[in-house]
C-alpha positions in Angstrom: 259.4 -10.9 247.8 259.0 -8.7 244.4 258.2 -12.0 242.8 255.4 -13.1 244.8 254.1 -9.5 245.0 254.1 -9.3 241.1 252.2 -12.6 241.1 249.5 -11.0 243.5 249.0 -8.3 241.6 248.6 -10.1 238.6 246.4 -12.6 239.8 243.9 -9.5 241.4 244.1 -7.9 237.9 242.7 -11.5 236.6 240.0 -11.8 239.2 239.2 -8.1 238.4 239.0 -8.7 234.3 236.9 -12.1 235.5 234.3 -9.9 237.4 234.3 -7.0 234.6 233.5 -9.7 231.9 230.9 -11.5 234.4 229.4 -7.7 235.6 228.7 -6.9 231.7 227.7 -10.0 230.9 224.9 -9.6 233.0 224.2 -5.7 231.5 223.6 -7.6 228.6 221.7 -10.5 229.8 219.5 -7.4 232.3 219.5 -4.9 228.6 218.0 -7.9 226.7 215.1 -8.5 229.7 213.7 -5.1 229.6 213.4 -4.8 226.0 211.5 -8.2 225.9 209.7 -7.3 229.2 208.4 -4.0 227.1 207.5 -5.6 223.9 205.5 -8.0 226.1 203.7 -5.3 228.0 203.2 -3.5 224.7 201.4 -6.7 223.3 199.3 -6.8 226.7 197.9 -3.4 226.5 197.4 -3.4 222.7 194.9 -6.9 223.4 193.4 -5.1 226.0 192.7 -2.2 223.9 191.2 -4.1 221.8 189.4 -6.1 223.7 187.7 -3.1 224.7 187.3 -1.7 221.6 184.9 -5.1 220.7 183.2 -4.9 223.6 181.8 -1.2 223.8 180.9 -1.7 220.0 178.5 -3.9 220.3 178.9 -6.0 217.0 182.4 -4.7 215.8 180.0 -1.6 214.1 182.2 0.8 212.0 183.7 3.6 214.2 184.4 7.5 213.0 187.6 9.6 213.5 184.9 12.0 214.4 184.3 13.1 218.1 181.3 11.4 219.4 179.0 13.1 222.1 178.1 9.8 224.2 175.1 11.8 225.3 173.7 12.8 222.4 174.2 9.9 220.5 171.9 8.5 223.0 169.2 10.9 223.0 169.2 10.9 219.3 169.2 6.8 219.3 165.3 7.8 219.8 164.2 8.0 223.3 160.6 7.2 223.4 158.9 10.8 224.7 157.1 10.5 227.8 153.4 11.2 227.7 152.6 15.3 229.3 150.7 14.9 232.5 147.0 15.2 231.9 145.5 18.6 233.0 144.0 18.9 236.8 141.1 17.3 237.2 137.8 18.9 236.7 134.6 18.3 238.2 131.7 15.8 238.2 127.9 16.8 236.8 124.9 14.4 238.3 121.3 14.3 236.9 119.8 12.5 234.9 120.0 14.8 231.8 123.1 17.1 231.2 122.3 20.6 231.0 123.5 22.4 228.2 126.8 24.7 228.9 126.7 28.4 229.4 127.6 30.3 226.5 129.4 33.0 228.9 131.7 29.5 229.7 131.0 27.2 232.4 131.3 28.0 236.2 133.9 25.5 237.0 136.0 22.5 234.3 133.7 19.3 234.1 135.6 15.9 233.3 133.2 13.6 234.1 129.2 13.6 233.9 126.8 10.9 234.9 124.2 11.0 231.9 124.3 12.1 228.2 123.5 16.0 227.4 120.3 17.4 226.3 119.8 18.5 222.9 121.8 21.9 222.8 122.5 23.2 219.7 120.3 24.6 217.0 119.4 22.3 214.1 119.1 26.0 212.1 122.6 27.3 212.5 126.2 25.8 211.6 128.6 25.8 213.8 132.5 25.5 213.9 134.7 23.9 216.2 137.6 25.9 216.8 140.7 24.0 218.3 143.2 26.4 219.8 146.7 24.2 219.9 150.0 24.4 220.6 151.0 24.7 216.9 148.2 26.9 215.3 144.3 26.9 215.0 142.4 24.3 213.9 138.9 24.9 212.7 136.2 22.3 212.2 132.8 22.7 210.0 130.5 20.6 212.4 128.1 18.2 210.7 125.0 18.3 212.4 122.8 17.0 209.9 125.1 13.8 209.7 125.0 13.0 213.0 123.2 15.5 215.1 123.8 13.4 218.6 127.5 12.8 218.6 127.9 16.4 217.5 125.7 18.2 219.9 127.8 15.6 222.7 130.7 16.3 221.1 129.8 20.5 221.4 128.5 20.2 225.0 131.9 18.3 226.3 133.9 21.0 224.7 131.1 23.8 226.0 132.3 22.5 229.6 136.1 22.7 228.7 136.7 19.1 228.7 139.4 19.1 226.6 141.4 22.1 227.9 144.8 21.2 228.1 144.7 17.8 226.8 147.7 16.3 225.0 147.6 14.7 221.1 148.9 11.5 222.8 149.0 9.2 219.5 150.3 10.0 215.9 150.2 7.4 213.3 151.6 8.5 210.0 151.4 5.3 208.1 147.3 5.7 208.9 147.5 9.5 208.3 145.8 10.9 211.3 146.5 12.0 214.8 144.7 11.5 218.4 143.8 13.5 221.4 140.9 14.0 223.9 141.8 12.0 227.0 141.6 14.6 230.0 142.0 12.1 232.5 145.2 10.3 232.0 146.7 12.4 228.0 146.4 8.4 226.7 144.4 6.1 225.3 143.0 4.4 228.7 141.1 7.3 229.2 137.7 6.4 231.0 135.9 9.1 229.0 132.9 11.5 230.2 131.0 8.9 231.7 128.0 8.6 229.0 127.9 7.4 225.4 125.8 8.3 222.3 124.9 5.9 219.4 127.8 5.8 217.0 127.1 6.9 213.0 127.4 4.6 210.0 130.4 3.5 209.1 131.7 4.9 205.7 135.0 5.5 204.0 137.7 8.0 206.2 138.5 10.9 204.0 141.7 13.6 204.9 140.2 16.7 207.0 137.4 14.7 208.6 137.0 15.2 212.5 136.1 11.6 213.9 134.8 11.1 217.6 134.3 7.7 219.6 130.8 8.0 220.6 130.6 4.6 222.3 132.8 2.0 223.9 135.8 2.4 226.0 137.2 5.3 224.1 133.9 7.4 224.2 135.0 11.3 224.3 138.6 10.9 222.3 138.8 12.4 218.9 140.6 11.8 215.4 142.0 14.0 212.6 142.5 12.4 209.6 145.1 13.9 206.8 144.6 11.3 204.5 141.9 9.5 202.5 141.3 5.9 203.8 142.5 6.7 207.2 142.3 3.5 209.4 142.9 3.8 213.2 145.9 1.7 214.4 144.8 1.7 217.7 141.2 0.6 218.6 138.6 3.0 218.9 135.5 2.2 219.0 132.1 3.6 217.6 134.4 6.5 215.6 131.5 9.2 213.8 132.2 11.5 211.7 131.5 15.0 213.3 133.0 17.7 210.4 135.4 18.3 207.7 138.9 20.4 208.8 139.1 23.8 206.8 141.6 23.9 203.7 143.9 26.0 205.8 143.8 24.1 209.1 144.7 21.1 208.0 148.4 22.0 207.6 148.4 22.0 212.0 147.5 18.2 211.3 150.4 17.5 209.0 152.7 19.7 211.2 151.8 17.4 214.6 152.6 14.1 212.4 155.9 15.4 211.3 156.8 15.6 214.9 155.7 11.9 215.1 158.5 9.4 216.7 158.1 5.5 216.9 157.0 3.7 219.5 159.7 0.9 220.1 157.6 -1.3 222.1 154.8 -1.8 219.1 154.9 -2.1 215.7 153.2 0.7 214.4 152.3 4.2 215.7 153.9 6.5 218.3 153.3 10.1 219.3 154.9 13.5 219.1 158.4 14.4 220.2 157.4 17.4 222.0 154.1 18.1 223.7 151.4 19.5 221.3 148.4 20.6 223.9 144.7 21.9 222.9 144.5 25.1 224.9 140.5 25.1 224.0 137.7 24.1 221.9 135.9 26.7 221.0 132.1 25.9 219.5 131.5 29.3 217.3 127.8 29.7 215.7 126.9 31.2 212.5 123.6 31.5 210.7 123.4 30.8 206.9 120.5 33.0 206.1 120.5 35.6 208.4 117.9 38.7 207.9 119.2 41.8 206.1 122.2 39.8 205.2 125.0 41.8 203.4 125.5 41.1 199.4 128.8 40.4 198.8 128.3 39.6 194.9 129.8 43.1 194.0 132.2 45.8 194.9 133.0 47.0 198.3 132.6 50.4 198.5 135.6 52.2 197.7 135.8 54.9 200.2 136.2 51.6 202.5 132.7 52.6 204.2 131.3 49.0 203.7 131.2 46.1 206.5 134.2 44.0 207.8 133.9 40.6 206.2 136.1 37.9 207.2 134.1 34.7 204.9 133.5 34.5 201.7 131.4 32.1 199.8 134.0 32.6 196.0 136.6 34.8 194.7 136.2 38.7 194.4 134.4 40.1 191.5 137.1 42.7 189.1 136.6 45.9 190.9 139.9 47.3 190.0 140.0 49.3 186.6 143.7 48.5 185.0 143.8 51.9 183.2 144.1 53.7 187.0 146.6 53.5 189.7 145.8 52.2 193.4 148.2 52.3 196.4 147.8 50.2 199.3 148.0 52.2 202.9 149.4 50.3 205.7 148.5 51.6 209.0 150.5 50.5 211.4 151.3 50.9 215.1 155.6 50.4 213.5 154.8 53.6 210.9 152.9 53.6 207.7 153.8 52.2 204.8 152.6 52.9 200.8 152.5 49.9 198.2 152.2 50.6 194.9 149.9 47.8 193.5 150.6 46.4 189.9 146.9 46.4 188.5 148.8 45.8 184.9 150.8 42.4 185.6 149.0 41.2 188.1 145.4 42.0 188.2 143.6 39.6 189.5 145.9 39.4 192.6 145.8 43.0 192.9 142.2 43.0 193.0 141.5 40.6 195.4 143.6 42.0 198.0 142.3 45.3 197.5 138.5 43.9 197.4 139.7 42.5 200.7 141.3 45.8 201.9 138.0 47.8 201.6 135.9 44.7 203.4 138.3 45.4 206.1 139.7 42.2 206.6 142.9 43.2 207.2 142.3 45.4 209.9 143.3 44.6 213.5 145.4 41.8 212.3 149.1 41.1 213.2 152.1 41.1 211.2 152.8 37.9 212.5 155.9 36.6 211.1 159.7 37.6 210.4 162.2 35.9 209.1 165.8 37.6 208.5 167.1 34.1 207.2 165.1 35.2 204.2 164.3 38.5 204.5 160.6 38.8 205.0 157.3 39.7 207.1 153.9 37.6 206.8 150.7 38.9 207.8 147.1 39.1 206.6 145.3 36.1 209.3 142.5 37.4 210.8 141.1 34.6 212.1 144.1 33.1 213.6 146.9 35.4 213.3 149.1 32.7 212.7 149.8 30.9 209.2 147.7 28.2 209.6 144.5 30.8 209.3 141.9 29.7 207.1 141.6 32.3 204.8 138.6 34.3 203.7 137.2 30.7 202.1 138.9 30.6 198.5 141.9 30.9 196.8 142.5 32.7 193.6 145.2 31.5 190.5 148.8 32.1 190.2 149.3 34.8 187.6 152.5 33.2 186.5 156.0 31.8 188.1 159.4 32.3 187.7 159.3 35.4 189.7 162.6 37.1 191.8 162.3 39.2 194.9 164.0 42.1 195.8 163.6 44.4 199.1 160.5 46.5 199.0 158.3 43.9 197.0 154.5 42.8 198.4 154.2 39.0 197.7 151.6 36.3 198.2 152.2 33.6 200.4 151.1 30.5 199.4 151.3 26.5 199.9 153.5 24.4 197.7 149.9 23.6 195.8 149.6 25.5 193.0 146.8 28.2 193.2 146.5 28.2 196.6 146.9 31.7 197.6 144.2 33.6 199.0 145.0 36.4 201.5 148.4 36.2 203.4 151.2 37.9 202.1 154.5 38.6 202.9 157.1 41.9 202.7 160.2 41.4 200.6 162.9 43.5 203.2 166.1 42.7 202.2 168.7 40.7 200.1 168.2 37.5 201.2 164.7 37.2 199.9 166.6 35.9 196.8 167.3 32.4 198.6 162.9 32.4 197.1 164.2 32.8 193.9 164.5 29.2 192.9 160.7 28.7 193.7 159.4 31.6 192.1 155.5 30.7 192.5 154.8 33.3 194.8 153.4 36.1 192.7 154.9 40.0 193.1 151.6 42.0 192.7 153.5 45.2 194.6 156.4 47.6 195.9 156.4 49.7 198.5 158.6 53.5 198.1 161.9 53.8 199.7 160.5 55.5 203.2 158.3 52.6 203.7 161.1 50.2 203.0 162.7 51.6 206.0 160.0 51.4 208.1 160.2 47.3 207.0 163.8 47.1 207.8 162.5 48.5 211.5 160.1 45.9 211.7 162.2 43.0 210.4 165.3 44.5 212.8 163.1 43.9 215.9 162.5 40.4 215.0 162.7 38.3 218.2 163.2 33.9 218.6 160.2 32.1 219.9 161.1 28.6 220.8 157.1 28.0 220.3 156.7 29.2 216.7 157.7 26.6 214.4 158.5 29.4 211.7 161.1 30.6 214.1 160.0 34.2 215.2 157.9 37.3 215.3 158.3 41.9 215.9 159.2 42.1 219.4 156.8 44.3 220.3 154.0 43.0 217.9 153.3 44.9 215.1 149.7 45.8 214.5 148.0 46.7 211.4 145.3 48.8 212.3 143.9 49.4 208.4 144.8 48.9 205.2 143.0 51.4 202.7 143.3 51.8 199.0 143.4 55.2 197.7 142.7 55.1 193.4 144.3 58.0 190.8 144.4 58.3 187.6 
């Protein structure tokens, strides 16, 4: 009985060793299987990685370690702008003649007229067209002795505010020139006013010419050319030359063609990549040879008792004696400040601002500008209290370069042209206004004593953002000069 029970044991221990070997033989066999199974699945989701990887790259373009706003990237892929709305509608004028405007301004907006104006401006006077726009003023010398009918059209459609709120809906840089003056639909399909004019002859475009369509299907709309041998990309018919842009103006131009984006859908042209809008045309009269007219050939008076002149026909006569001292006297509504003006160094820039001074052409003016970025104020714009301000009608030579700027300086502001200063000017405040150094063309002519500094700092401190100024900001309150006077010693 021991025997066979030995014998039972031993053959349970063999059928136990048996199903041990067979249990780990299939831990191995299961071990192996799910490291293959995971290499596999690792190869399956690195394909379909990159599968999608091609796919959302287009072409296989180069990718960036960068992080990538999906957004953005699409925005800034150039997104065609959309055109502004056109402004409300205005009204309708019937007759068979168009009566001339009020000067007061018209009793209601007119869009669309049945028959051509009468003859309402005066063949004796000049007159300016002033645009009033979203980026600065634009003013216009109108050319009536060119072509007297498109211009007195042209005056009579703005007279009724038919361009008020109208968009520049077309900027072509290649053809240097921009294009506006649809009130009914802010594009080129505009029906017009309703009437035509006969067209003037055609001659070669020159930068700062105003052109009009005075006949055809884009009667009323209007072009400002910033370069010579401007060509319209678009068609516009019967185009007439109606004025030359000021000096000063034609910066607005350039400024609405850097804003200029493609159109993807032709092959040339586009328009702006934000909305630029004439508020108005203003039509402003002068006469050229009016009685007891003022004789600006010599010196103001220097007790500042002579006339406010804004225009000038050249540069200011020497009025200034270099062995004496002058100080400039800013009133202003922020404090007063004193400017010592460098008559030795800097004469001819000294003078001219204070021949200015005493024809009180500073006075009433803003102090339009300030920029902490680089320390400074601008003012001196009477016309436009804004940079693009045409000036008094000249410009006067830069007395040197290679100038630095420190806080408490008086500076002339200037266009990257050389000798193109005339009557802004800026206020060195504080450090920064070294980041100028490395241009060095605008001329120092003055410097201000240490309370008057302060009252800068003030003025630069309350320097506000304006999302619509496209040199960043201005005071916040405005900052008025009331007069500048120039007292003399020595």
């Amino acid at each position: 009985m021991a025997t066979d029970k030995r014998e039972r044991q031993r053959a349970h221990r063999q059928v136990a060793q048996q199903r041990a070997k067979v249990t780990a033989t299939r831990g191995r066999i299961r071990s192996r299987g799910v490291r293959v199974a995971l290499i596999v699945l690792a190869i399956v989701v690195a394909v379909v990685i990159l599968w999608l990887w091609a796919r959302d790259d287009g072409n296989g373009g180069s990718q960036t370690n960068e992080p990538v706003d999906q957004s953005a990237e699409g925005e800034a892929a150039g997104v065609f702008p959309d055109l502004p709305p056109p402004p409300a509608p205005g009204g309708e004028l019937s007759g068979e003649v168009t009566p001339c405007p009020d000067s007061a301004g018209p009793a209601f907006r007119v869009t669309s007229f049945e028959s051509a104006p009468s003859q309402c401006l005066d063949p004796g006077l000049e007159y300016t067209a002033v645009f009033d726009t979203g980026l600065g003023t634009i003013r216009v010398a109108l050319d009536q002795e060119t072509n007297p009918e498109a211009v007195n059209a042209f005056a009579v459609l703005a007279g009724y505010d038919y361009y008020d709120g109208t968009a520049i809906f077309y900027t072509d840089p290649t053809g240097g020139y921009i294009q506006g003056g649809s009130p009914h639909t802010n594009g080129p399909d505009d029906p017009g006013p309703g009437f035509t004019v006969k067209s003037g002859d055609s001659v070669d475009y020159q930068a700062g010419q105003l052109l009009w369509s005075a006949e055809g299907g884009t009667t009323g709309q209007f072009l400002l050319l910033a370069e010579d041998g401007s060509q319209p990309s678009l068609s516009v018919s019967g185009l007439t030359v109606l004025g030359r842009i000021s000096d000063g103006s034609l910066a607005v131009v350039l400024d609405t063609l850097a804003l200029h984006v493609d159109n993807p859908d032709t092959a040339f042209g586009g328009r702006p990549s934000e909305a630029v809008i004439i508020n108005s045309i203003d039509i402003q009269t002068t006469d050229p040879t009016p009685e007891g007219s003022i004789d600006l050939s010599g010196c103001p008076p220097a007790d500042g008792s002579g006339p406010q002149v804004l225009d000038f026909d050249g540069p200011q006569p020497m009025c200034l004696d270099t062995g004496k001292q002058y100080t400039a006297v800013f009133d202003t509504t922020a404090g007063e400040m004193r400017i010592a003006l460098d008559v030795v160094n800097t004469p001819i820039t000294a003078n001219n601002f204070a021949v200015l001074a005493r024809y009180h052409y500073y006075d009433d003016t803003l102090l339009f500008r300030t920029d902490p970025g680089i320390g400074i104020i601008q003012g001196g714009a009477p016309h436009t209290n804004s940079p693009s301000d045409p000036g008094p009608g000249y410009t006067i030579p830069d007395e040197g370069s290679g100038f630095t700027y420190e806080p408490g300086q008086i500076v002339m502001a200037r266009t990257a042209a050389p000798n193109s200063a005339s009557a802004q000017f800026f206020f060195a405040v504080n450090e920064n206004t070294a980041l100028l150094n490395n241009q060095g063309t605008y001329v120092v002519f003055g410097q201000m004593d240490g309370e008057s500094l302060a009252v800068a700092e003030a003025i630069l401190a309350s320097h506000e953002d304006q999302p619509g100024n496209r040199l960043g900001g201005a005071p916040s309150p405005q900052v008025i000069v009331n007069s500048v006077t120039i007292e003399e010693s020595g």
